[in-house]
C-alpha angles and dihedrals in degrees: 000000000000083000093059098046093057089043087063089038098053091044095046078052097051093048087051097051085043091061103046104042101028102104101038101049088045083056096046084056089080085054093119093009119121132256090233088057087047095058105030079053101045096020119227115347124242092233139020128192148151124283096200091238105077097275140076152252125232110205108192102172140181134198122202126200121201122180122198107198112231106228123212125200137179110231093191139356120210116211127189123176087258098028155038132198122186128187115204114180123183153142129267120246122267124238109190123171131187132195129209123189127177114193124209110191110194125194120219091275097061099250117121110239104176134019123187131184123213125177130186 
């Protein structure tokens, strides 16, 4: 029984981990790789620019939209033999987006020495 117990407990730990470092150690993976790997893998960056060092930033970014749809209902309807008045109540539609940008910083020789990950 105890077995079982760490087992879960180990597994819960390492989504966890999963979750919270992913992104960041697949992109620390391209730490010593070439320029050349990085865009014939990810093809051409959004954005280049200088790193003030001699080398330079690849920006490759991503925007996501997501749309939540508002929803509207008519919780009664009053009817009278010359007349009918209707309520409808609801909520107004959602509009979320959400910004990824992964950084690839390359020194004058062509070698990635640095990634970083921002979201918004």
């Amino acid at each position: 029984m105890k077995v079982i117990r760490y087992t879960i407990l180990l597994g819960l730990l390492g989504l966890m981990a999963c979750a919270t470092f992913g992104e960041g150690q697949a992109l620390t993976a391209w730490e010593g790789k070439s320029y050349e790997q990085l865009v014939a893998t990810l093809g051409s960056p959004q954005l280049v620019k200088s790193d003030n060092l001699g080398g330079r930033v690849l920006v490759y970014s991503k925007a996501e939209t997501t749309v939540i749809p508002g929803m509207s209902f008519t919780p009664y309807s009053i009817t009278s033999p010359n007349m009918t008045t209707t309520q409808t109540q609801g909520t107004p539609a959602s509009v979320t987006t959400k910004t990824e940008e992964k950084l690839f910083y390359i020194n004058p020789a062509g070698v990635i020495y640095r990634t970083d990950y921002r979201e918004q």
